[in-house]
BALOBA-1460 file (C-alpha; in Angstrom, 3 decimals):
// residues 300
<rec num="1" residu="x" x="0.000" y="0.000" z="0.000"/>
<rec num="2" residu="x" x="1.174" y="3.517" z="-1.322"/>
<rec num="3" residu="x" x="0.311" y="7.045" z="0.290"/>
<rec num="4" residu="x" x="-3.529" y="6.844" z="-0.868"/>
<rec num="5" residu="x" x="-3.810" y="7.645" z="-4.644"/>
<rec num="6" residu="x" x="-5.826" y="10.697" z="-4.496"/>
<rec num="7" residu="x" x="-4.171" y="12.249" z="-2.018"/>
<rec num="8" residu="x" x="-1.273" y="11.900" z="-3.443"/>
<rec num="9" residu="x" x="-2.388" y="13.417" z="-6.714"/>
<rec num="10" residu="x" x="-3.877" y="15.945" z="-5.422"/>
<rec num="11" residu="x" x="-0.900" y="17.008" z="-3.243"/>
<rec num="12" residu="x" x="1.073" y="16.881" z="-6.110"/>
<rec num="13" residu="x" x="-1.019" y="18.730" z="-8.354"/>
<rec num="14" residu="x" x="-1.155" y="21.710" z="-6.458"/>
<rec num="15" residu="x" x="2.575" y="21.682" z="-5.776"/>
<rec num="16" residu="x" x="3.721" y="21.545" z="-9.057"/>
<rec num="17" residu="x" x="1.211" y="23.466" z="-11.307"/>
<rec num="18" residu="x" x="0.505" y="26.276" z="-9.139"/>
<rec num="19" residu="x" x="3.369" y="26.033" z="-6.371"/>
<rec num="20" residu="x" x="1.184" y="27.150" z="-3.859"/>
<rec num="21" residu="x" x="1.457" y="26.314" z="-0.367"/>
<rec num="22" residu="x" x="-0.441" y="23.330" z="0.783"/>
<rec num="23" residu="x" x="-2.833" y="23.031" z="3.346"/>
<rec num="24" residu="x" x="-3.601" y="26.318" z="4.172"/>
<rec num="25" residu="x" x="-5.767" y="25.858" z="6.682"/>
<rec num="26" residu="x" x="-4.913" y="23.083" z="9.362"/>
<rec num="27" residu="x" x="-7.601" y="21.038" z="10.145"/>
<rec num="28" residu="x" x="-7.883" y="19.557" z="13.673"/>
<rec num="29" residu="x" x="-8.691" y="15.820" z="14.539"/>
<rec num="30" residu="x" x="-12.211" y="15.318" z="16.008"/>
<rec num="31" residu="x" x="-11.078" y="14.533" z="19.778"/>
<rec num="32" residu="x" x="-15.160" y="12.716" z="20.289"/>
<rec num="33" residu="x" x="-14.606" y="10.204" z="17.435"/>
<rec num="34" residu="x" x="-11.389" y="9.484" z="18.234"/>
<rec num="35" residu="x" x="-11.916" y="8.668" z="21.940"/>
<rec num="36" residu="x" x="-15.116" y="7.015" z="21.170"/>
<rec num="37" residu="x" x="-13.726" y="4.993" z="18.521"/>
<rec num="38" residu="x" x="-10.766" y="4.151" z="20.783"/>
<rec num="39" residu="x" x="-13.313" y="3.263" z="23.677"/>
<rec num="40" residu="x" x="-15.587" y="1.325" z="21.778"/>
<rec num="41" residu="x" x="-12.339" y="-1.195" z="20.597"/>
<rec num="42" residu="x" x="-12.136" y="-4.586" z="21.268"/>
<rec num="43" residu="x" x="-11.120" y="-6.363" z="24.525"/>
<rec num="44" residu="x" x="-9.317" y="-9.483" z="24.253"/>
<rec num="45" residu="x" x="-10.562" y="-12.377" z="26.026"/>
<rec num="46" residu="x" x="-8.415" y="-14.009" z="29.145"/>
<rec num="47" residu="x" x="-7.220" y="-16.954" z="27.147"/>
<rec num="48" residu="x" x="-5.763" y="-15.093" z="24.500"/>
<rec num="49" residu="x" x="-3.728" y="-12.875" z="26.838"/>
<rec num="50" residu="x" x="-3.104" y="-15.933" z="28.929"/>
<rec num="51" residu="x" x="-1.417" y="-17.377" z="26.014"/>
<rec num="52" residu="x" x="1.181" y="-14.915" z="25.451"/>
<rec num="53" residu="x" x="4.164" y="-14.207" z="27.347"/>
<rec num="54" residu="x" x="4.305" y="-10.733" z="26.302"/>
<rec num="55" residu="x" x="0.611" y="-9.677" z="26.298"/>
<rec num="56" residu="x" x="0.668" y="-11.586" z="29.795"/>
<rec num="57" residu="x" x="3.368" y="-9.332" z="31.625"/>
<rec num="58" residu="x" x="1.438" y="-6.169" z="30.699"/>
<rec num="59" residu="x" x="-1.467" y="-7.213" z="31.834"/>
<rec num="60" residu="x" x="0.345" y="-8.077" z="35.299"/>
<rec num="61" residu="x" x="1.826" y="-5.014" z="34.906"/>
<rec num="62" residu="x" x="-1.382" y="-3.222" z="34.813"/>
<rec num="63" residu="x" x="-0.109" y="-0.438" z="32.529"/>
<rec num="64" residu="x" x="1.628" y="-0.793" z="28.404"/>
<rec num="65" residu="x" x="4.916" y="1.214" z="28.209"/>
<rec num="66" residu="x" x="4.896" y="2.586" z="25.164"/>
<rec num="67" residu="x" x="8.043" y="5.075" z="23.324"/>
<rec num="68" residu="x" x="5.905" y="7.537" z="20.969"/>
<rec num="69" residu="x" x="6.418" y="11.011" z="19.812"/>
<rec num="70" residu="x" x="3.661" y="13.742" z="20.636"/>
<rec num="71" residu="x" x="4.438" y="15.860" z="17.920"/>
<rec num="72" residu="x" x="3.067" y="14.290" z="15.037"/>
<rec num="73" residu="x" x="-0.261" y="16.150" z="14.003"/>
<rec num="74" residu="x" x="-1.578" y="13.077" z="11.684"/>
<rec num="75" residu="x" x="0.449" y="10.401" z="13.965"/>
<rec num="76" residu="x" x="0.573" y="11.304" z="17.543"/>
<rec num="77" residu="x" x="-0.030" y="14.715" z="19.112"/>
<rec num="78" residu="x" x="-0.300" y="15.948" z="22.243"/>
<rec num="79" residu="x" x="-3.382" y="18.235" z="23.235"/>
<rec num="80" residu="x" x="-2.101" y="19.896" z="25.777"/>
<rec num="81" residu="x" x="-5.547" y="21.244" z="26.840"/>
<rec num="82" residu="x" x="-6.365" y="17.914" z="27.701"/>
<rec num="83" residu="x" x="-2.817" y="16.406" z="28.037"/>
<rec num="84" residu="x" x="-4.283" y="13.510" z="25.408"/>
<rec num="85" residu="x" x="-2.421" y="12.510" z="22.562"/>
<rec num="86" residu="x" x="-4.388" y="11.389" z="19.203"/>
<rec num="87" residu="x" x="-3.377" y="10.135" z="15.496"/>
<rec num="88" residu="x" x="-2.957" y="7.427" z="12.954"/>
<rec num="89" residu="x" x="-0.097" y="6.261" z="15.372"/>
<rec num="90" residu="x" x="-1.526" y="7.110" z="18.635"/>
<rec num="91" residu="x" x="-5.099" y="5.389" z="18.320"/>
<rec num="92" residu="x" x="-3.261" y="2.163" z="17.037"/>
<rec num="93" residu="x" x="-1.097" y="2.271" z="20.287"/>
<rec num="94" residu="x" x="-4.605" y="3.123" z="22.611"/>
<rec num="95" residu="x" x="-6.753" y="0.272" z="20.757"/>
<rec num="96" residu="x" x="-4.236" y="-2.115" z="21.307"/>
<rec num="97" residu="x" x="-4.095" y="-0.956" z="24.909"/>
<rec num="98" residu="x" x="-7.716" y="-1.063" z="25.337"/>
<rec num="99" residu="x" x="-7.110" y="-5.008" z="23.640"/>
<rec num="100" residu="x" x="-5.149" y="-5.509" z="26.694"/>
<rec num="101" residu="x" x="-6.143" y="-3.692" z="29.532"/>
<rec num="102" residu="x" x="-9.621" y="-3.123" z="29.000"/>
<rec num="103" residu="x" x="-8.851" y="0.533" z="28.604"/>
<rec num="104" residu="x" x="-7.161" y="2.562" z="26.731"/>
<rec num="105" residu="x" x="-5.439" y="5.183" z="28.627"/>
<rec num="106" residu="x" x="-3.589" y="2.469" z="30.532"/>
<rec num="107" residu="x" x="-0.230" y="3.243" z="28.795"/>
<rec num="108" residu="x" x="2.940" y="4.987" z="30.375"/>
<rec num="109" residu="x" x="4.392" y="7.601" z="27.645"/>
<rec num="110" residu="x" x="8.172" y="7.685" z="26.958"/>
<rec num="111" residu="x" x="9.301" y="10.272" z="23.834"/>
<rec num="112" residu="x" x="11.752" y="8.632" z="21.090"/>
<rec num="113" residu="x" x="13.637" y="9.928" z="18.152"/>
<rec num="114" residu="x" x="14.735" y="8.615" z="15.614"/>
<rec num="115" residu="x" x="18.234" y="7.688" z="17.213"/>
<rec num="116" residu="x" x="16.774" y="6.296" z="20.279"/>
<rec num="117" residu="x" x="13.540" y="3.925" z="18.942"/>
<rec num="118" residu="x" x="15.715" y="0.546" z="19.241"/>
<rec num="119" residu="x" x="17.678" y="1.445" z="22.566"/>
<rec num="120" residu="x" x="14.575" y="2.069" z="24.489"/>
<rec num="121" residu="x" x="13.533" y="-1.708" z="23.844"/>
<rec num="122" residu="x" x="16.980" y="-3.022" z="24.548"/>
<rec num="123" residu="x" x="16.982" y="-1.708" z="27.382"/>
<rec num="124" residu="x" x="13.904" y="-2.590" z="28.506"/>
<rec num="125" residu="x" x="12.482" y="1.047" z="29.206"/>
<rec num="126" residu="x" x="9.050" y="0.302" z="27.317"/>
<rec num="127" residu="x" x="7.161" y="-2.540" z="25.819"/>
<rec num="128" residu="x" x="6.634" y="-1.182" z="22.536"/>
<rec num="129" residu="x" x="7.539" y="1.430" z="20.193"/>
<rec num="130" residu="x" x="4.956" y="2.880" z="17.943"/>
<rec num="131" residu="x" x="5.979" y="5.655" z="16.169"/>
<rec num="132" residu="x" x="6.157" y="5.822" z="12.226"/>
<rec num="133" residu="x" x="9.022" y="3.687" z="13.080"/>
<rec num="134" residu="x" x="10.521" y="2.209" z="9.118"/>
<rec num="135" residu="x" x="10.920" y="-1.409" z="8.868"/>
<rec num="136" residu="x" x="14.676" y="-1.906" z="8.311"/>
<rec num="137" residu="x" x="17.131" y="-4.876" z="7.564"/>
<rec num="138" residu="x" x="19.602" y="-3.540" z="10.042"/>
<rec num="139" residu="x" x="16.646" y="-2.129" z="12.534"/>
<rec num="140" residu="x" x="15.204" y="-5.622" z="12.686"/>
<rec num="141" residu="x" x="19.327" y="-7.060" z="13.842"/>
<rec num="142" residu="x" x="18.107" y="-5.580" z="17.125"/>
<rec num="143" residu="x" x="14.671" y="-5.515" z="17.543"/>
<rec num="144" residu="x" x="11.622" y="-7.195" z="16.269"/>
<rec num="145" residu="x" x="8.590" y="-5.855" z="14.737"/>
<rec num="146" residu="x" x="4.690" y="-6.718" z="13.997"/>
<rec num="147" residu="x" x="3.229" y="-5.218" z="11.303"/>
<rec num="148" residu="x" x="3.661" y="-3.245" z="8.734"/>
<rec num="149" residu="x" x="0.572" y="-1.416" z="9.994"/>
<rec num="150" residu="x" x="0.912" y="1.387" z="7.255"/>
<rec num="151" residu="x" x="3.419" y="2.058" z="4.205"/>
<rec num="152" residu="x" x="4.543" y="4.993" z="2.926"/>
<rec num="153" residu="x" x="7.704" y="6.894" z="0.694"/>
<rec num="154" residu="x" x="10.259" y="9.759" z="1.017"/>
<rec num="155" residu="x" x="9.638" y="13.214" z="-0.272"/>
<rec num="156" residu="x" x="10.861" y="16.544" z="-0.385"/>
<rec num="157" residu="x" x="10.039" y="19.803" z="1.769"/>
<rec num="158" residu="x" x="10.777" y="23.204" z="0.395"/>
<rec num="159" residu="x" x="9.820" y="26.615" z="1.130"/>
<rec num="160" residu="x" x="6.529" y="28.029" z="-0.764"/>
<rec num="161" residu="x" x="8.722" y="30.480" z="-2.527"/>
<rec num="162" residu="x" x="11.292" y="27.785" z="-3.605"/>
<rec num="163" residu="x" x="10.955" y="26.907" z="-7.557"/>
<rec num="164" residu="x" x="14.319" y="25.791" z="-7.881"/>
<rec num="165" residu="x" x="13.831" y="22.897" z="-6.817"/>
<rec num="166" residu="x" x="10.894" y="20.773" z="-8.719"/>
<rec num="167" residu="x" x="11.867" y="17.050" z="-7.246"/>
<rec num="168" residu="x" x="14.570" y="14.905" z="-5.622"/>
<rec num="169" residu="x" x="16.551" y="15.407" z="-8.779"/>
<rec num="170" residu="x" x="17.124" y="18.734" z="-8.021"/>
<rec num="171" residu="x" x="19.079" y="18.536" z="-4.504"/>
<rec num="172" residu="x" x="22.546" y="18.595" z="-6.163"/>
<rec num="173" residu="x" x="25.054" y="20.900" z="-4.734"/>
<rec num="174" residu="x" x="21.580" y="21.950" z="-2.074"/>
<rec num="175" residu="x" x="21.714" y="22.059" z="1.666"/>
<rec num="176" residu="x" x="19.428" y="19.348" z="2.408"/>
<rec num="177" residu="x" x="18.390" y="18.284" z="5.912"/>
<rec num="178" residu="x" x="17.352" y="14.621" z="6.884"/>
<rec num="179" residu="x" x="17.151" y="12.749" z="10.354"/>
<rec num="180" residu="x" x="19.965" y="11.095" z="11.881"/>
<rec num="181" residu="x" x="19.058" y="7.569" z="12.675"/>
<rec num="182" residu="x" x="15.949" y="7.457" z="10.060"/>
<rec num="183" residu="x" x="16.022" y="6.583" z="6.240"/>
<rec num="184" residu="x" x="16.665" y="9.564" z="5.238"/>
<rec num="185" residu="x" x="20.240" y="9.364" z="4.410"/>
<rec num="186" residu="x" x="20.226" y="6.409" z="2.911"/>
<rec num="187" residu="x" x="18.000" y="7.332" z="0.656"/>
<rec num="188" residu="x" x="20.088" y="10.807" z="-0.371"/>
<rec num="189" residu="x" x="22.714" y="8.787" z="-1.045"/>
<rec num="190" residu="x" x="20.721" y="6.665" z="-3.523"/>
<rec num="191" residu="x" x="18.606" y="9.198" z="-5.299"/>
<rec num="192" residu="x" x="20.289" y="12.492" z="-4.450"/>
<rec num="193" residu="x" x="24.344" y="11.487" z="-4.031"/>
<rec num="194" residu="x" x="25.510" y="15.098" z="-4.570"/>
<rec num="195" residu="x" x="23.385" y="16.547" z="-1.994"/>
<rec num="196" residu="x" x="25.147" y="18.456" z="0.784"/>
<rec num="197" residu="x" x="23.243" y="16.215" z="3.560"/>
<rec num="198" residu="x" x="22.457" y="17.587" z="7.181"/>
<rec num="199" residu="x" x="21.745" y="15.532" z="9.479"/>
<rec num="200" residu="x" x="19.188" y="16.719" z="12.640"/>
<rec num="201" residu="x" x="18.452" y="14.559" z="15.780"/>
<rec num="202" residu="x" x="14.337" y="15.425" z="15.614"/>
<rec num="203" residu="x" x="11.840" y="16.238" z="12.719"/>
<rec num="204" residu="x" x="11.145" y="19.434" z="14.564"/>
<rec num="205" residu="x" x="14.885" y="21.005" z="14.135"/>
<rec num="206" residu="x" x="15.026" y="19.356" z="10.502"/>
<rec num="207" residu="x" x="11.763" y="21.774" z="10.076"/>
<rec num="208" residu="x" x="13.237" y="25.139" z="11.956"/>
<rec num="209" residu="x" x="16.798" y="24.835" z="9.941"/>
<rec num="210" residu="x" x="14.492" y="24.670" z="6.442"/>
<rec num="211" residu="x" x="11.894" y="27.334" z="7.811"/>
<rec num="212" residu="x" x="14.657" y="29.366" z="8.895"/>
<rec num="213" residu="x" x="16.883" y="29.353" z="5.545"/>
<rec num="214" residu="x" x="19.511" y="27.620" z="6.791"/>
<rec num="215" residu="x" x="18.643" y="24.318" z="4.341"/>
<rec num="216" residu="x" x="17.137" y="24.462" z="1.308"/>
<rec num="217" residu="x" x="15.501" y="21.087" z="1.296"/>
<rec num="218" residu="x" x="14.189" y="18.367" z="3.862"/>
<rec num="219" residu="x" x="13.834" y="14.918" z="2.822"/>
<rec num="220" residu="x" x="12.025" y="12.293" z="4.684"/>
<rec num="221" residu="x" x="8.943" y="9.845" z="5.245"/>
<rec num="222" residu="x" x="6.482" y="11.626" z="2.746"/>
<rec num="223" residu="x" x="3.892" y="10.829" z="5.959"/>
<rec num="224" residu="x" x="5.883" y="12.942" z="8.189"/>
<rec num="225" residu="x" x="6.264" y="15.790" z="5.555"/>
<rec num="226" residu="x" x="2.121" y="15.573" z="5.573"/>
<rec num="227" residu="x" x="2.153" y="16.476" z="9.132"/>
<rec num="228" residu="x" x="3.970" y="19.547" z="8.603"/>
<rec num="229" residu="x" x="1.592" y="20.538" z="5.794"/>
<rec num="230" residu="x" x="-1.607" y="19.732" z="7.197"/>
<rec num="231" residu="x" x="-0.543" y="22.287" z="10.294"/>
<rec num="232" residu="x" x="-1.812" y="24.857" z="8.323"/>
<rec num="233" residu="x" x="1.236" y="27.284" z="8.804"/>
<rec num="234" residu="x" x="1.476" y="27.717" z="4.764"/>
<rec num="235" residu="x" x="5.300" y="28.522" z="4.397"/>
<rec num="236" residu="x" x="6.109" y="25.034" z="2.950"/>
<rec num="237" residu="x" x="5.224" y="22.777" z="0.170"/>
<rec num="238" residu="x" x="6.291" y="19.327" z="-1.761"/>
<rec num="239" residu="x" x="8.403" y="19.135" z="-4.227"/>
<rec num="240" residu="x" x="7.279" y="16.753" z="-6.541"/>
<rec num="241" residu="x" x="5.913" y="13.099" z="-6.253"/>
<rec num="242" residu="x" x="7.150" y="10.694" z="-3.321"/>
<rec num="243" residu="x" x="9.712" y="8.611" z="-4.347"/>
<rec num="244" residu="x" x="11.982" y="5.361" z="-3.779"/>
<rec num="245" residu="x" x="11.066" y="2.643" z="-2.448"/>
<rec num="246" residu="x" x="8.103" y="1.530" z="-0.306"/>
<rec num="247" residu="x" x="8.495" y="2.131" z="3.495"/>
<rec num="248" residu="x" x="6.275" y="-0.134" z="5.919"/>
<rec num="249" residu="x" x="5.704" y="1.272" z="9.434"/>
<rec num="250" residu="x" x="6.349" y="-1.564" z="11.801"/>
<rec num="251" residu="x" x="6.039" y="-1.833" z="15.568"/>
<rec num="252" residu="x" x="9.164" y="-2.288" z="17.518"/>
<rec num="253" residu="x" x="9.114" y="-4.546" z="19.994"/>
<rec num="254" residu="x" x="11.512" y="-6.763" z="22.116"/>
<rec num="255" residu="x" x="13.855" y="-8.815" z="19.858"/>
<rec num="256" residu="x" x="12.548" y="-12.178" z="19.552"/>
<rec num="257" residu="x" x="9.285" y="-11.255" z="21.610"/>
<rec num="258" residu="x" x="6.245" y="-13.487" z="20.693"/>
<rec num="259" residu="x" x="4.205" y="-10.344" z="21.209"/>
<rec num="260" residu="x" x="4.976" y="-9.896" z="17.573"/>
<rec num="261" residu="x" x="2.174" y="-12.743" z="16.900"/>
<rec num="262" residu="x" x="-0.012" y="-11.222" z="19.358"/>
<rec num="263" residu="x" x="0.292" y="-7.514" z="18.232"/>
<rec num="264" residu="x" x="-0.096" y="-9.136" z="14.449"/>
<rec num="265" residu="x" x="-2.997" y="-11.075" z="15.359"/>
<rec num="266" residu="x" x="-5.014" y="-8.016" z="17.183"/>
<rec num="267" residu="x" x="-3.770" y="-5.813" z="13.642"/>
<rec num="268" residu="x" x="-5.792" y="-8.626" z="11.631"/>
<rec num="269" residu="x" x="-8.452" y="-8.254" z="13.929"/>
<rec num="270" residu="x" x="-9.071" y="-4.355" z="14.014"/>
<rec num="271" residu="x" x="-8.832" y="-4.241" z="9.619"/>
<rec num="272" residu="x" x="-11.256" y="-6.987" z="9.038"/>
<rec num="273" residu="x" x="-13.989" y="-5.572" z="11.644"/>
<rec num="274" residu="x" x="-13.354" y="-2.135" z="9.869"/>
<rec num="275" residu="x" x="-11.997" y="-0.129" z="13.192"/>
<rec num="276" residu="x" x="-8.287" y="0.582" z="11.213"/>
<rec num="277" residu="x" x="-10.360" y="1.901" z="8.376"/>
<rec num="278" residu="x" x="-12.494" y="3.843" z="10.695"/>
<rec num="279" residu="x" x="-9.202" y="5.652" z="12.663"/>
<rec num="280" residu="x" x="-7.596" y="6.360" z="9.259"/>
<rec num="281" residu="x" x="-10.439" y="8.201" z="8.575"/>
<rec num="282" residu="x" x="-10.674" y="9.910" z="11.714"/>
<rec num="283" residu="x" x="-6.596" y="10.603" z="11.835"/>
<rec num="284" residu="x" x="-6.047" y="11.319" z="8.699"/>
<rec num="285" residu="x" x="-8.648" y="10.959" z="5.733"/>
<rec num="286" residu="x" x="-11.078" y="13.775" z="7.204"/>
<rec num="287" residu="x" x="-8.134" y="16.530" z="7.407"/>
<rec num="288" residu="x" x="-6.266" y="15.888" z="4.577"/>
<rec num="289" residu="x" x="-9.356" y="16.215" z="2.064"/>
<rec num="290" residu="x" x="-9.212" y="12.304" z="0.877"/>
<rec num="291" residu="x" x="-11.763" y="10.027" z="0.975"/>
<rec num="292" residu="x" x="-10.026" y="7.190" z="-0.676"/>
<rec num="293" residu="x" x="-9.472" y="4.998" z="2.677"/>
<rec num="294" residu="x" x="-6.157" y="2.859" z="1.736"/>
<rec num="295" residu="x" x="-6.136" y="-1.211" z="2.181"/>
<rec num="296" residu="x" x="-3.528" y="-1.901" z="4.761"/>
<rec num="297" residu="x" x="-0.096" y="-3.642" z="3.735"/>
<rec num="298" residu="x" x="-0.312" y="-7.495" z="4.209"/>
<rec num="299" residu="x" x="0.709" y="-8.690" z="7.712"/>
<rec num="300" residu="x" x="2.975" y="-12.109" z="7.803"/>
């Protein structure tokens, strides 16, 4: 599964024809169908946690520690009016929860970057990390992961008032900023090798160096870039279509943890009784103008 089609197009379409900002004005998630869709989840039986090693020490536990970010307005962000956090990312992590526990604000909250996603579960701080978190040959060494829950691509980030650059093949000899521990640089150094690549711990300072002149570019997950455009602030736009190659979100979890099977199974369970088509909608459908609700990537 690809970013959905007619998003995509129409994303596109505005960026290159008319080069106007995207997503002028941010809209926000409906908080009510969100936490009722989150409440109204399902509750696995005691047999099935019983049955798993993994599920079985949280519920013992009485409380999921999960590594997340909270600044991910699609994905997971905070609400600090209500100190909740909701998204794509966030409602996957609460349902599961909920699948659990019985309810869904029975988590503990640690923040991750990109550098720190796989050293949180080594070292035991949480039980899961769920946070547009790539699916990687060398990621996967240390840690294990259920899913893919989601796919997506790279893409480009420019300034509104930057028509220099039309696509990825424009980025030679161009400051270009990417996250340290993500994709990102991989990917430069397969599609854009003469970039001048600048590497920045969070998504947030990759943002401030390109919205304060200091890069021209930013290249990562196209579903991150999304979440700076549908914020409504209007001083950035994509550069041309996503490109290279698929990326499947996956959740990390303890290497060789048989919660993979559980957290796979409870994924199956939420798509075929409609609730993952139901939060896309919700997270991400609704404020980004598409009603073309995506099939999820096959699970193992």
């Amino acid at each position: 599964m690809s970013i959905p089609s007619i998003l995509k197009a129409a994303l596109v379409a505005l960026a290159v024809a008319s080069g106007a900002p995207l997503f002028a004005q941010g809209t926000p998630i409906n908080a009510a169908a969100f936490d009722s869709l989150v409440a109204q989840g399902p509750v696995a039986d005691a047999a099935t946690i019983a049955s798993n090693n993994w599920a079985g020490k949280i519920k013992q536990a009485g409380t999921l520690r999960l590594g997340g970010t909270q600044t991910s307005n699609l994905f997971s962000l905070l609400n600090e009016k209500d100190n909740k956090i909701r998204g794509f990312d966030a409602g996957l992590a609460q349902l599961l929860t909920r699948y659990i526990l019985g309810d869904g604000a029975k988590y503990q909250f640690t923040q991750v970057t990109s550098s720190t996603r796989e050293q949180v579960l080594i070292n035991n701080q949480v039980d899961m990390v769920l946070a547009t978190y790539s699916i990687t040959p060398a990621r996967a060494e240390k840690i294990s992961f259920a899913g893919p829950y989601y796919t997506s691509q790279a893409g480009v980030l420019v300034k509104s008032n930057n028509n220099a650059i039309q696509s990825y093949n424009d980025l030679a000899g161009k400051k270009t900023a990417t996250q340290a521990g993500s994709t990102g640089p991989a990917i430069l150094a397969q599609f854009a090798p003469k970039a001048t690549v600048q590497e920045f711990q969070t998504h947030q300072e990759a943002l401030d160096a390109l919205r304060q002149g200091r890069v021209d570019a930013y290249v990562t997950d196209y579903t991150l870039l999304l979440n700076a455009l549908s914020l409504g602030t209007g001083d950035s736009k994509m550069a041309g279509a996503p490109f290279g190659p698929q990326d499947p979100y996956g959740i990390g979890l303890p290497k060789g943890s048989d919660g993979v099977a559980f957290v796979n199974a409870f994924l199956k369970k939420i798509e075929a009784d409609g609730t993952w088509a139901k939060l896309w909608t919700v997270t991400i459908g609704q404020r980004t103008g598409s009603t073309n609700i995506p099939a999820p990537p096959p699970l193992p």
